[in-house]
ZAMARGU-4260 file (C-alpha; in steps of 0.2 Angstrom, whole numbers, plus 5000, padded with zeros to 4 digits):
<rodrens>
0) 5000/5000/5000 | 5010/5017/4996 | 5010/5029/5006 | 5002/5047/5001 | 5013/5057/4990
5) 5024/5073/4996 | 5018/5088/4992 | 5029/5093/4979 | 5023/5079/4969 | 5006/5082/4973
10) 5008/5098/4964 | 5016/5090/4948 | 5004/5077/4949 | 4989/5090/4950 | 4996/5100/4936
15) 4995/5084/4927 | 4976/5082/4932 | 4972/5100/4926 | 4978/5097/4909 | 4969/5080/4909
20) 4954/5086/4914 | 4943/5081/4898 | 4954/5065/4894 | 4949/5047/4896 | 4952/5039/4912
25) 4968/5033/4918 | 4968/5012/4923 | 4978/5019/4940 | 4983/5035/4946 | 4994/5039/4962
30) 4980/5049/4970 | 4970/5034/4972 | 4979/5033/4989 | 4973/5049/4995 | 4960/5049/5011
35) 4949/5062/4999 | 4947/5050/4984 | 4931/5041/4984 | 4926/5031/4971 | 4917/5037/4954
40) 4909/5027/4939 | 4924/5030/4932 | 4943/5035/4938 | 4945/5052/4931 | 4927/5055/4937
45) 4932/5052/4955 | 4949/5063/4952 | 4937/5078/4943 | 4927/5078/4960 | 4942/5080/4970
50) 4949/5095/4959 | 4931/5102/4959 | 4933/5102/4976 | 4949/5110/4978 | 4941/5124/4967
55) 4926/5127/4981 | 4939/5126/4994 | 4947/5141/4986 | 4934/5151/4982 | 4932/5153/4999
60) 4946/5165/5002 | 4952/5167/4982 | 4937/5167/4971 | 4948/5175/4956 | 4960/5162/4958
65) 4947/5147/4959 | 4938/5156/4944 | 4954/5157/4933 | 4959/5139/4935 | 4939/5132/4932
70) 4939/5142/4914 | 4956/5135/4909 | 4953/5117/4914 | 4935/5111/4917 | 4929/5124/4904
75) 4944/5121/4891 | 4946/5138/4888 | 4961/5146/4880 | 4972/5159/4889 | 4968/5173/4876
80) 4949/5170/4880 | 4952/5171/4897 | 4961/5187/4896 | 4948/5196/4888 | 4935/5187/4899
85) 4945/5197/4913 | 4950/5212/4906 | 4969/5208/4905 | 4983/5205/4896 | 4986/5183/4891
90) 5005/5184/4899 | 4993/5188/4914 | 4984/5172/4913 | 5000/5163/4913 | 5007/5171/4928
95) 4993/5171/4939 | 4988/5152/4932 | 5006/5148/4940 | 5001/5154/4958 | 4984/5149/4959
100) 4988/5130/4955 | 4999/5133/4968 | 4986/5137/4979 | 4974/5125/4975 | 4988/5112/4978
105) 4987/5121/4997 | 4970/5119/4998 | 4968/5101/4994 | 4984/5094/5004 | 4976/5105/5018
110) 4959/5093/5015 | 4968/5078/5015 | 4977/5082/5030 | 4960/5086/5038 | 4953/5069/5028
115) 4968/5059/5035 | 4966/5065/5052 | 4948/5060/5055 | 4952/5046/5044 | 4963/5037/5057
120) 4953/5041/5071 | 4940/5033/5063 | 4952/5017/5057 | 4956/5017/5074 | 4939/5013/5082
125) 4935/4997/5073 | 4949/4989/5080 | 4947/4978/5097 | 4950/4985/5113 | 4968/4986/5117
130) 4973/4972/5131 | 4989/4975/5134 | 5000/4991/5139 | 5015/4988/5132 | 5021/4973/5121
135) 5038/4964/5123 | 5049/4955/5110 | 5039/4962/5095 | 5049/4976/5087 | 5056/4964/5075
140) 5039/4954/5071 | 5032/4973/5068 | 5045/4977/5055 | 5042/4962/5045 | 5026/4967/5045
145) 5024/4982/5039 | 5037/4979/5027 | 5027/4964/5020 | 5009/4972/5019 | 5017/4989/5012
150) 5025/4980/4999 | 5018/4978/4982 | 5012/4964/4973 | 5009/4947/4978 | 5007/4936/4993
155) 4991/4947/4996 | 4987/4937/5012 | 5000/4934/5026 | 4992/4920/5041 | 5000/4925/5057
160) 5003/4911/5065 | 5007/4901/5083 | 5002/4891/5096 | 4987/4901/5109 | 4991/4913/5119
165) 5007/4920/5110 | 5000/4938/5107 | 4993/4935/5089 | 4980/4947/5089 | 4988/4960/5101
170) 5003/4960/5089 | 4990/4961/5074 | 4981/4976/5084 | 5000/4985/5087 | 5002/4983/5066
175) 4987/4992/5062 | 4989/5005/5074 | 5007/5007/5068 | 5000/5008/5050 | 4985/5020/5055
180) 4997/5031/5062 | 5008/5031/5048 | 4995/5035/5036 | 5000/5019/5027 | 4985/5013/5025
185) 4969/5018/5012 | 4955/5009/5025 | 4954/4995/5035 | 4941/4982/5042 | 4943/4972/5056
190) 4932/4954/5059 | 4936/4942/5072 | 4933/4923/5074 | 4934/4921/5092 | 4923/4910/5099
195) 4930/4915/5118 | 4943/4923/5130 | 4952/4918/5143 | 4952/4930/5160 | 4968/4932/5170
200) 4960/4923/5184 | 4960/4907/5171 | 4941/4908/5169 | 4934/4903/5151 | 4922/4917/5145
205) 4912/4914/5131 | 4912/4928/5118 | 4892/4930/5111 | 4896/4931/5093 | 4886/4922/5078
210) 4900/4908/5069 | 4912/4918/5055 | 4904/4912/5038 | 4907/4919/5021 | 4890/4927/5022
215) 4895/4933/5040 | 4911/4942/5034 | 4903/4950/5021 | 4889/4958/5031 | 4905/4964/5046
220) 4914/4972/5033 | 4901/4978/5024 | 4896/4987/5042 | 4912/4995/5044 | 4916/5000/5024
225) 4897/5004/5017 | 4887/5007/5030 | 4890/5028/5026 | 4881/5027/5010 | 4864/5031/5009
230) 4858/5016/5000 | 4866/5003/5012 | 4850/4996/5022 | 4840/4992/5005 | 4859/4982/4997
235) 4855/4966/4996 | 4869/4953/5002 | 4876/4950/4983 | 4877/4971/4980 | 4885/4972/4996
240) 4898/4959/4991 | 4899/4968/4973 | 4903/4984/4980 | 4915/4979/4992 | 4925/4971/4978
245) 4922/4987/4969 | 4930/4997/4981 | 4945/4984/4985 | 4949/4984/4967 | 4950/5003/4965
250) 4960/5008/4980 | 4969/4995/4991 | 4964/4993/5010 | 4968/4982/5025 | 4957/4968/5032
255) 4960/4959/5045 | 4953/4942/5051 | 4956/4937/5068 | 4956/4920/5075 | 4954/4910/5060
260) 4955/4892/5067 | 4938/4894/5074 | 4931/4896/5057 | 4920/4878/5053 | 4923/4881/5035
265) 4941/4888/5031 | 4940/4884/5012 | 4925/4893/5007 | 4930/4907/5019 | 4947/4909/5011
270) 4940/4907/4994 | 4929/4923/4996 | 4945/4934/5003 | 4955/4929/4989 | 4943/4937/4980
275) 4943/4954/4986 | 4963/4955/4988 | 4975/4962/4973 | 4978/4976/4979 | 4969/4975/4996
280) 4980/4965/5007 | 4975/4951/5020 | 4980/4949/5038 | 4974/4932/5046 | 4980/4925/5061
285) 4975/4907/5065 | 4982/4894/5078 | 4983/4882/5063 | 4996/4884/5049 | 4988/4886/5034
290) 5006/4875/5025 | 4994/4867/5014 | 4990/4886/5004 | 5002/4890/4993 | 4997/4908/4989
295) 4998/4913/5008 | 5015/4920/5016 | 5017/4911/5034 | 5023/4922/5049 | 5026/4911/5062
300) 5026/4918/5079 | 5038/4914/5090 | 5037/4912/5110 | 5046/4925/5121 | 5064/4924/5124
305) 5069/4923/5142 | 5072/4943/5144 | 5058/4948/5135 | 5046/4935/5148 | 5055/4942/5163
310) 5054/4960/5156 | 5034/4956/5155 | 5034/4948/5173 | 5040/4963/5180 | 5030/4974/5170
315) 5015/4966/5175 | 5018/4964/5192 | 5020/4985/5192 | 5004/4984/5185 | 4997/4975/5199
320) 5007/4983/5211 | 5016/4968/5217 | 5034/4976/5221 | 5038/4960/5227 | 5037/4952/5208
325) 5043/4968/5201 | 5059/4969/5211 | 5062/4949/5211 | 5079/4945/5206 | 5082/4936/5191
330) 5085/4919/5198 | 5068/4920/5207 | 5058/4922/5193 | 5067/4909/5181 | 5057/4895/5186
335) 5040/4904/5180 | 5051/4905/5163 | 5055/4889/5166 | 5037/4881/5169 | 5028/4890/5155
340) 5042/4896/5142 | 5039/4912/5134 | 5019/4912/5132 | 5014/4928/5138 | 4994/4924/5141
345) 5001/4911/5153 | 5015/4923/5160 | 5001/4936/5163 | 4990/4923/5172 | 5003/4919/5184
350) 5006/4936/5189 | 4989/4937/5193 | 4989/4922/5203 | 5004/4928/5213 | 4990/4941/5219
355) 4983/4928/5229 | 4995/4913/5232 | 5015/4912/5233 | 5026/4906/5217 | 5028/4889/5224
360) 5012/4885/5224 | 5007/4895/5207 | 5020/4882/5198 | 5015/4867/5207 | 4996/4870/5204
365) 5002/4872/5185 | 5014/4856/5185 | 4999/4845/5192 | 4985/4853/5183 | 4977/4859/5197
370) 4964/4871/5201 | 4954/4881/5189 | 4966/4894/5184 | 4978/4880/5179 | 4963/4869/5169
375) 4957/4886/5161 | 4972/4890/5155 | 4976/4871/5147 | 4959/4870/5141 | 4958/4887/5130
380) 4974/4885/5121 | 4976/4865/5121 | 4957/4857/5120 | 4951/4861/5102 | 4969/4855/5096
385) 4970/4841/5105 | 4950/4835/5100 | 4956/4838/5082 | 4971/4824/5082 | 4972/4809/5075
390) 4978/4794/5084 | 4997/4795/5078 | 4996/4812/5081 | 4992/4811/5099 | 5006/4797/5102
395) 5019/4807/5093 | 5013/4822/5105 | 5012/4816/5122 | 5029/4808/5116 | 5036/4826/5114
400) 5044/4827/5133 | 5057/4814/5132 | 5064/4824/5118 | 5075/4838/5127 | 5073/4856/5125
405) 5085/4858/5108 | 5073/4848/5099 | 5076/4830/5091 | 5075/4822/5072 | 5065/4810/5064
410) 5073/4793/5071 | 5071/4801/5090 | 5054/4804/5087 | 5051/4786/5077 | 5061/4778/5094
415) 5051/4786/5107 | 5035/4783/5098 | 5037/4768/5091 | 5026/4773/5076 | 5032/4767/5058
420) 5038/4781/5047 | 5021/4784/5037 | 5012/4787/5053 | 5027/4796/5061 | 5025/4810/5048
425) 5006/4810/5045 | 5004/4813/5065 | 5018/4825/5064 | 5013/4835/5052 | 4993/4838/5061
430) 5007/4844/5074 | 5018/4856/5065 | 5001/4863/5055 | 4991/4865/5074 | 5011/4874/5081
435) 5009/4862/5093 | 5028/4855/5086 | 5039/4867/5081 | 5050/4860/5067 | 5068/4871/5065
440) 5082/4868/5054 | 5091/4872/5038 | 5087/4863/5020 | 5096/4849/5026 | 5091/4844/5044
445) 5077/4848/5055 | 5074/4845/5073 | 5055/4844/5082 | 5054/4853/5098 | 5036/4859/5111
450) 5035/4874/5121 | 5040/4874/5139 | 5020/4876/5143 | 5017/4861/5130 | 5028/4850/5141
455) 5021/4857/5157 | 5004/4854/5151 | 5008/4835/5144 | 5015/4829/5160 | 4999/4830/5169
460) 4981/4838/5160 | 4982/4827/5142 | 4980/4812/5156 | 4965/4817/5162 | 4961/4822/5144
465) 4964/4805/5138 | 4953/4795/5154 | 4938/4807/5148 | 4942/4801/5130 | 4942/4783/5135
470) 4961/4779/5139 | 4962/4767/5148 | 4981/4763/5158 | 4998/4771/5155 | 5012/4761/5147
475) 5027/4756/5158 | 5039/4758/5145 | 5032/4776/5138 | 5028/4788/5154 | 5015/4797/5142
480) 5008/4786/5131 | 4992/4777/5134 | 4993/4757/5130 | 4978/4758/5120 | 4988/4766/5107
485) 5001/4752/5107
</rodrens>
């Protein structure tokens, strides 16, 4: 999406429009980008109604000058006619023609910079409510963003993607924001997905939200983009889908799609997007990799390092004015690091915990699964992954924590579970694509590792997951495995 033009190309550029006034319309013009462009029946209809105005802007407080530049460009009249029209001599035209374009190109970047203005303030308020106060580890992530959805051309959708509770959304929410303020983008629409939310006391809380559908999508975007123009309660659903491909193909926005794993039918969902991108660009962000779509650029989102997490430990603990936490030294709070890694939802919920009960116990209740904050927390970002498994799947994951924290290949993970190869990389793969695995490596080797919180939560909650699912006894020889799938 380019950003808007500097003012001394938007005065070249409108000298060009003047001259062009009565030609036939352009397939693209730079001022497309402009918060004051809206779309006409044609382009040079939509670019005649900003000069026009331009003109009524300046005939506020120079009516010469806005009548001099009307009778040269939208009335086509020569100079010399002009010139006798006003009593002066035609060098006089010329002059004053040079400082009244000048002018009007005052007047309409003084519009735009009003337009823009509400503009983002406008963008702004269909985005969710902020959740966070500050963001840790994500200048990077931010960068390659931006750099990614500015960019032209194709891939027109990016899938943000990573296991729950990793800050998907929030670091989709800091990406608009960044792009709002920037003026980067034309206009944006935000729908979400999500199904529920997960308090910072571990309660589940369900979000009171119809499913996302294609038909669903269309009628939240359609809200946010149409719902200014007069005729939006009589469009039917087909017109509102027409005109928003209409405006996504004349001027390139931002639309965002927020928990994307929920969606029941991904393909007919993803089928209707592709159609409305090129140039709009797509932002999804989804627990599940989409590796299977070859048009969609994959940003996978990575845990926290062990800085960032203490950094937010502290932080949070200054929020909840616990100067105990806050002023911890760093050996005290590596265990938390240690139980859950670098997930911040769950590094979040045990600083809230910590309101009530001391570290040691916090960490044990999350080791053993016990307690509703701990089942909350396992429950909203493992349950509709681990429903969705296959039976390999499942053994190659519960598998996961004899393999050490830097990961292992193929024959460890074909020793530990005991699966032959076909199964091994059918069960993996469900894995990799849900991020419950996270496969790293070069062309030539790659090594399979979980979460710190992956490995917490195996040791205690998938048991009582797999009783409810009909397991029956644990393996001697496998710790995780359930002889059923032996």
């Amino acid at each position: 999406m380019p950003t808007l033009l500097a003012p001394p190309a938007f005065t070249d550029e409108l000298w060009q429009l003047l001259r062009d006034w009565h030609a036939s319309s352009p397939p693209t013009h730079p001022w497309q980008n402009l918060a004051i462009f809206t779309p006409g029946q044609s382009l040079r209809t939509a670019l005649n109604r900003i000069l026009l105005a331009g003109l009524a802007d300046l005939a506020q407080n120079a009516a010469h000058a806005a009548q001099l530049l009307h009778l040269r460009f939208a009335d086509e009249l020569t100079a010399q006619v002009v010139a006798n029209r006003l009593n002066v001599v035609e060098r006089t035209i010329y002059k004053w023609q040079r400082s009244t374009v000048e002018q009007l190109a005052k007047a309409l970047w003084r519009l735009e910079s009003e337009a823009r203005s509400g503009q983002q303030k406008r963008l702004a308020t269909r985005l969710p409510p902020v959740t966070y106060t500050r963001l840790f580890g994500v200048d990077a992530h931010l960068e390659a963003l931006t750099q990614r959805l500015l960019a032209p051309g194709p891939p027109w959708l990016t899938a943000v993607e990573s296991l729950g509770g990793l800050g998907k959304t929030s670091l989709a929410d800091a990406l608009c924001r960044r792009l709002i303020d920037a003026g980067s983008v034309a206009d944006l629409a935000w729908v979400t997905a999500q199904q529920q939310q997960l308090s910072l006391t571990g309660a589940i809380q369900p979000v009171e939200r119809p499913a996302l559908t294609s038909a669903e999508l269309t009628q939240a975007i359609a809200q946010q983009l149409l719902a200014a123009d007069p005729d939006y309660a009589t469009l039917s659903h087909t017109r509102k889908k027409e005109r928003l491909a209409e405006r996504f193909r004349t001027k390139p926005h931002l639309l965002v799609v927020d928990n994307l794993e929920t969606v029941a039918d991904l393909q007919a969902l993803l089928t209707h997007l592709r159609a409305w991108a090129n140039p709009t660009k797509i932002l999804l962000t989804t627990r599940r990799s989409l590796l299977d779509e070859a048009d969609i650029h994959h940003f996978a989102l990575p845990e926290l390092g062990q800085q960032d997490a203490l950094a937010l430990i502290r932080h949070e603990a200054g929020l909840r004015n616990l100067p105990a936490v806050a002023a911890a030294r760093e050996r005290e709070l590596t265990p938390i690091y240690d139980c859950v890694g670098g997930n911040p939802l769950a590094l979040r919920l045990v600083v809230g915990q910590l309101q009530v009960y001391s570290l040691p116990i916090v960490l044990a209740g999350l080791r053993r699964a016990q307690g509703s904050a701990a089942a909350g927390l396992y429950t909203h970002i493992y349950w509709q992954a681990w429903q969705s498994l296959g039976e390999e799947a499942q053994r190659v994951l519960v598998s996961m924590p004899l393999v050490g924290p830097d990961g292992g290949d193929l024959d460890l993970l074909a020793a530990i579970s005991e699966l032959p190869p076909d199964a091994l990389h059918d069960g993996l793969s469900q894995l990799v694509s849900r991020n419950l695995v996270d496969a790293r490596g070069g062309l030539h080797e790659r090594r399979y590792s979980i979460h710190s919180l992956t490995r917490t939560f195996l040791h205690e909650q998938v048991l009582h997951w797999g009783e409810m699912m009909g397991w029956r006894e644990l393996s001697p020889h496998h710790p995780f495995i359930p002889s059923s799938s032996l």
